[in-house]
C-alpha positions as CSV (number, residue, x, y, z in Angstrom):
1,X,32.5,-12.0,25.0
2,X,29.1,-13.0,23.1
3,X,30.1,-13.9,19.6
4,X,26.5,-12.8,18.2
5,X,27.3,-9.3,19.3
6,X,30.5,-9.0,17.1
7,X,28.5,-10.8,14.0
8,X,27.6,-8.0,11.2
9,X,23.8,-7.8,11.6
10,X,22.6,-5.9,8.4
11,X,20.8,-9.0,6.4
12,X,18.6,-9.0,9.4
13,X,18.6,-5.5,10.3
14,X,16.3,-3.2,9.3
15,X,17.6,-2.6,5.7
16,X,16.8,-5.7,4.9
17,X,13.2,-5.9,6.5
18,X,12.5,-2.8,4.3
19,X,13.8,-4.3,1.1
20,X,11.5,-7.6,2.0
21,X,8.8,-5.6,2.5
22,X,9.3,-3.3,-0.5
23,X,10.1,-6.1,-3.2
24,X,6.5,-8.2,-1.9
25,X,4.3,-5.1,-2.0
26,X,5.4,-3.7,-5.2
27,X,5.3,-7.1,-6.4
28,X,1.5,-7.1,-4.6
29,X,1.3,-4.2,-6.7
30,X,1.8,-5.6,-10.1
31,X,-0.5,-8.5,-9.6
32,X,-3.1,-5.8,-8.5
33,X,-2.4,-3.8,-11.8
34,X,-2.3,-6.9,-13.9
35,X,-5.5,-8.7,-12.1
36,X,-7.6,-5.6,-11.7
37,X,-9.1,-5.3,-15.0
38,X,-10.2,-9.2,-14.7
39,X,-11.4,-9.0,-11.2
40,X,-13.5,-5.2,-12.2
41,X,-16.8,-6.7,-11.7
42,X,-16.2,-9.2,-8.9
43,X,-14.7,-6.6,-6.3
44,X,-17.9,-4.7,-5.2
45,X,-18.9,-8.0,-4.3
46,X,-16.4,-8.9,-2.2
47,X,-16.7,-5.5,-0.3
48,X,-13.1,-4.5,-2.3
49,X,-14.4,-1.8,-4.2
50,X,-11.4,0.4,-3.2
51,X,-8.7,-1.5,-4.6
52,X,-10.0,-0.3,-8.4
53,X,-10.0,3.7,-6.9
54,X,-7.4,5.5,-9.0
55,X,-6.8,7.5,-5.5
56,X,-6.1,4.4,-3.7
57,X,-3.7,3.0,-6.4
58,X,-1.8,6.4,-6.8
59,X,-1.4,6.7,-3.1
60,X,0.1,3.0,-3.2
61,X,2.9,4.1,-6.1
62,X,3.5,7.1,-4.6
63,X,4.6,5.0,-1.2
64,X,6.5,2.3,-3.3
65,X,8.3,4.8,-5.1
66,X,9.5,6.9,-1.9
67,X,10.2,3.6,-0.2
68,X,12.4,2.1,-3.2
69,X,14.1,5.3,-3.3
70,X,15.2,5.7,-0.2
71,X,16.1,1.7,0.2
72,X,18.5,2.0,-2.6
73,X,20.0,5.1,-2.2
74,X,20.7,3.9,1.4
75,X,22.2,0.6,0.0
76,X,24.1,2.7,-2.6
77,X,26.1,4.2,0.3
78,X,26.5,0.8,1.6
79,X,28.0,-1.4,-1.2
80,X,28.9,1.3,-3.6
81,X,26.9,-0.8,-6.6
82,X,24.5,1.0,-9.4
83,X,22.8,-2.4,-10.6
84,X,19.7,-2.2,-7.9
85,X,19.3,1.5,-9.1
86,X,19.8,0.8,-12.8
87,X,16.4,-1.4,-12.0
88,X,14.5,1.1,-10.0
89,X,15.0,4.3,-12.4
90,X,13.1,2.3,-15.2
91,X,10.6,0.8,-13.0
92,X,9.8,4.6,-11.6
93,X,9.3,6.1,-15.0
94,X,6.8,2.9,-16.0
95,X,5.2,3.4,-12.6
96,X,4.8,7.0,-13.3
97,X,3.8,6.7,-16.9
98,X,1.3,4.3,-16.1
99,X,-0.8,6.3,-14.1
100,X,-0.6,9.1,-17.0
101,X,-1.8,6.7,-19.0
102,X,-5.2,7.0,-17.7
103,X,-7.3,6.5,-14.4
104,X,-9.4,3.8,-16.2
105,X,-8.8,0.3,-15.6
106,X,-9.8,-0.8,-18.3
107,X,-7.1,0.3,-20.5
108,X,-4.9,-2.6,-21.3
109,X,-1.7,-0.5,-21.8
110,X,-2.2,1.4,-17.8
111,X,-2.4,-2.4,-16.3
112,X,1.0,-3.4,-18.7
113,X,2.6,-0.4,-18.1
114,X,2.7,-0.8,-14.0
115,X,2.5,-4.0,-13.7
116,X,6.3,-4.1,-15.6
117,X,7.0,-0.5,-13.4
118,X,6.0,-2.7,-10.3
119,X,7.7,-6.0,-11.1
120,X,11.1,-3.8,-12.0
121,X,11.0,-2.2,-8.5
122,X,10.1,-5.6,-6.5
123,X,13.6,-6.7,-8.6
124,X,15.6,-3.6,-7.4
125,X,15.1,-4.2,-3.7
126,X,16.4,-7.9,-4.1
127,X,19.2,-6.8,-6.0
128,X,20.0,-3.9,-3.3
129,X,19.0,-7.1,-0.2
130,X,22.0,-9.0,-2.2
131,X,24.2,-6.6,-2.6
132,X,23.9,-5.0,0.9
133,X,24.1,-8.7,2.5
134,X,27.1,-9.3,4.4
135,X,28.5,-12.8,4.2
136,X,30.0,-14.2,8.1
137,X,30.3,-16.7,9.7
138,X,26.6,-17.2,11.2
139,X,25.3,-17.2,7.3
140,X,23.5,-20.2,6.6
141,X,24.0,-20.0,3.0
Protein backbone atom coordinates (compact mmCIF):
# COMPACT_ATOMS: atom_id res chain seq x y z
CA UNK A 1 0.00 0.00 0.00
CA UNK A 2 1.17 3.66 -1.05
CA UNK A 3 2.00 5.39 2.16
CA UNK A 4 1.12 8.96 0.54
CA UNK A 5 -2.42 7.76 0.12
CA UNK A 6 -2.95 7.10 3.92
CA UNK A 7 -1.02 10.66 4.81
CA UNK A 8 -3.78 13.45 5.97
CA UNK A 9 -3.82 15.78 2.94
CA UNK A 10 -5.67 18.98 4.27
CA UNK A 11 -2.44 21.55 4.43
CA UNK A 12 -2.26 20.90 0.85
CA UNK A 13 -5.80 20.43 0.07
CA UNK A 14 -7.94 22.85 -1.03
CA UNK A 15 -8.64 24.54 2.38
CA UNK A 16 -5.52 25.55 2.51
CA UNK A 17 -5.05 26.94 -1.20
CA UNK A 18 -8.12 29.02 -0.29
CA UNK A 19 -6.68 30.36 2.92
CA UNK A 20 -3.27 31.26 0.81
CA UNK A 21 -5.14 32.84 -1.58
CA UNK A 22 -7.50 34.78 0.78
CA UNK A 23 -4.78 36.01 3.40
CA UNK A 24 -2.42 37.46 -0.01
CA UNK A 25 -5.40 39.14 -1.66
CA UNK A 26 -6.85 40.84 1.29
CA UNK A 27 -3.44 41.61 2.19
CA UNK A 28 -3.18 42.95 -1.69
CA UNK A 29 -6.12 44.67 -0.56
CA UNK A 30 -4.73 46.75 2.23
CA UNK A 31 -1.68 47.83 0.40
CA UNK A 32 -4.26 49.00 -2.37
CA UNK A 33 -6.33 50.97 0.29
CA UNK A 34 -3.28 52.26 2.06
CA UNK A 35 -1.23 53.16 -1.46
CA UNK A 36 -4.17 54.38 -3.39
CA UNK A 37 -4.45 57.83 -2.19
CA UNK A 38 -0.50 58.21 -2.98
CA UNK A 39 -0.58 56.63 -6.26
CA UNK A 40 -4.24 58.94 -7.26
CA UNK A 41 -2.50 60.75 -9.88
CA UNK A 42 -0.05 58.23 -11.29
CA UNK A 43 -2.72 55.43 -12.19
CA UNK A 44 -4.37 57.04 -15.32
CA UNK A 45 -1.09 56.89 -16.54
CA UNK A 46 -0.32 53.62 -16.08
CA UNK A 47 -3.61 52.59 -17.80
CA UNK A 48 -4.88 51.53 -13.93
CA UNK A 49 -7.53 53.92 -13.66
CA UNK A 50 -9.91 51.17 -12.32
CA UNK A 51 -8.13 50.20 -9.31
CA UNK A 52 -9.28 53.89 -7.65
CA UNK A 53 -13.27 53.04 -8.87
CA UNK A 54 -15.31 52.78 -5.71
CA UNK A 55 -17.24 49.94 -7.73
CA UNK A 56 -14.25 48.05 -8.34
CA UNK A 57 -13.03 48.22 -4.73
CA UNK A 58 -16.50 47.36 -3.23
CA UNK A 59 -16.84 44.47 -5.54
CA UNK A 60 -13.16 43.31 -4.23
CA UNK A 61 -14.46 43.43 -0.22
CA UNK A 62 -17.53 42.13 -1.01
CA UNK A 63 -15.48 38.78 -2.52
CA UNK A 64 -12.86 38.87 0.52
CA UNK A 65 -15.50 38.99 2.91
CA UNK A 66 -17.63 35.94 1.44
CA UNK A 67 -14.43 34.13 0.88
CA UNK A 68 -13.06 34.73 4.62
CA UNK A 69 -16.32 33.74 5.71
CA UNK A 70 -16.79 30.74 4.29
CA UNK A 71 -12.87 29.64 4.92
CA UNK A 72 -13.34 30.01 8.60
CA UNK A 73 -16.51 28.82 9.21
CA UNK A 74 -15.32 25.70 7.22
CA UNK A 75 -12.16 25.58 9.45
CA UNK A 76 -14.37 26.14 12.57
CA UNK A 77 -15.95 22.75 11.91
CA UNK A 78 -12.60 21.34 11.41
CA UNK A 79 -10.55 22.29 14.58
CA UNK A 80 -13.28 23.48 16.69
CA UNK A 81 -11.05 26.96 17.50
CA UNK A 82 -12.80 30.67 17.66
CA UNK A 83 -9.29 32.60 17.42
CA UNK A 84 -9.26 32.84 13.34
CA UNK A 85 -12.89 34.12 13.73
CA UNK A 86 -12.32 36.36 16.68
CA UNK A 87 -9.82 38.10 13.80
CA UNK A 88 -12.20 38.04 10.89
CA UNK A 89 -15.43 39.51 12.78
CA UNK A 90 -13.37 42.79 13.47
CA UNK A 91 -11.75 42.99 10.24
CA UNK A 92 -15.42 42.60 8.54
CA UNK A 93 -16.91 45.41 10.45
CA UNK A 94 -13.57 47.81 9.48
CA UNK A 95 -14.00 46.52 6.01
CA UNK A 96 -17.51 47.42 6.04
CA UNK A 97 -17.19 50.72 7.79
CA UNK A 98 -14.64 51.78 5.56
CA UNK A 99 -16.55 51.85 2.55
CA UNK A 100 -19.36 53.89 4.58
CA UNK A 101 -16.91 56.12 5.30
CA UNK A 102 -16.95 57.55 1.92
CA UNK A 103 -16.34 56.66 -1.83
CA UNK A 104 -13.47 59.24 -2.00
CA UNK A 105 -10.07 58.26 -1.83
CA UNK A 106 -8.90 60.85 -0.60
CA UNK A 107 -10.17 60.59 2.85
CA UNK A 108 -7.40 59.51 5.08
CA UNK A 109 -9.73 57.75 7.63
CA UNK A 110 -11.56 55.27 4.41
CA UNK A 111 -7.72 54.24 3.41
CA UNK A 112 -6.97 53.56 7.58
CA UNK A 113 -10.07 52.05 8.13
CA UNK A 114 -9.59 49.08 5.41
CA UNK A 115 -6.47 48.93 5.17
CA UNK A 116 -6.60 47.62 9.19
CA UNK A 117 -10.16 45.70 8.01
CA UNK A 118 -7.95 44.09 5.27
CA UNK A 119 -4.70 43.32 7.22
CA UNK A 120 -7.17 41.65 10.11
CA UNK A 121 -8.74 39.32 7.50
CA UNK A 122 -5.30 38.36 5.70
CA UNK A 123 -4.43 37.39 9.65
CA UNK A 124 -7.62 35.26 10.16
CA UNK A 125 -6.98 32.96 7.17
CA UNK A 126 -3.31 32.20 8.57
CA UNK A 127 -4.57 31.60 11.88
CA UNK A 128 -7.54 29.23 10.42
CA UNK A 129 -4.27 27.63 7.65
CA UNK A 130 -2.56 26.90 11.32
CA UNK A 131 -5.14 25.72 13.03
CA UNK A 132 -6.64 23.51 10.36
CA UNK A 133 -2.99 22.10 9.56
CA UNK A 134 -2.51 18.58 10.38
CA UNK A 135 0.84 17.64 11.68
CA UNK A 136 2.16 13.75 10.14
CA UNK A 137 4.73 12.22 9.35
CA UNK A 138 5.42 13.78 5.71
CA UNK A 139 5.51 17.44 7.46
CA UNK A 140 8.61 19.15 6.82
CA UNK A 141 8.36 21.37 9.68
Amino acid sequence: MDERISQPRSHHGLESRIDRFGALASMLCAVHCALLPLLFGILPALGLAFLADHAYEQIFVSFAIVLASISLLHGLRKHGSYRALLILVPGILLLVVGMLIGADHSNPWHATVVSIGGTLVALSHVINMRLTHVHGPSCRH
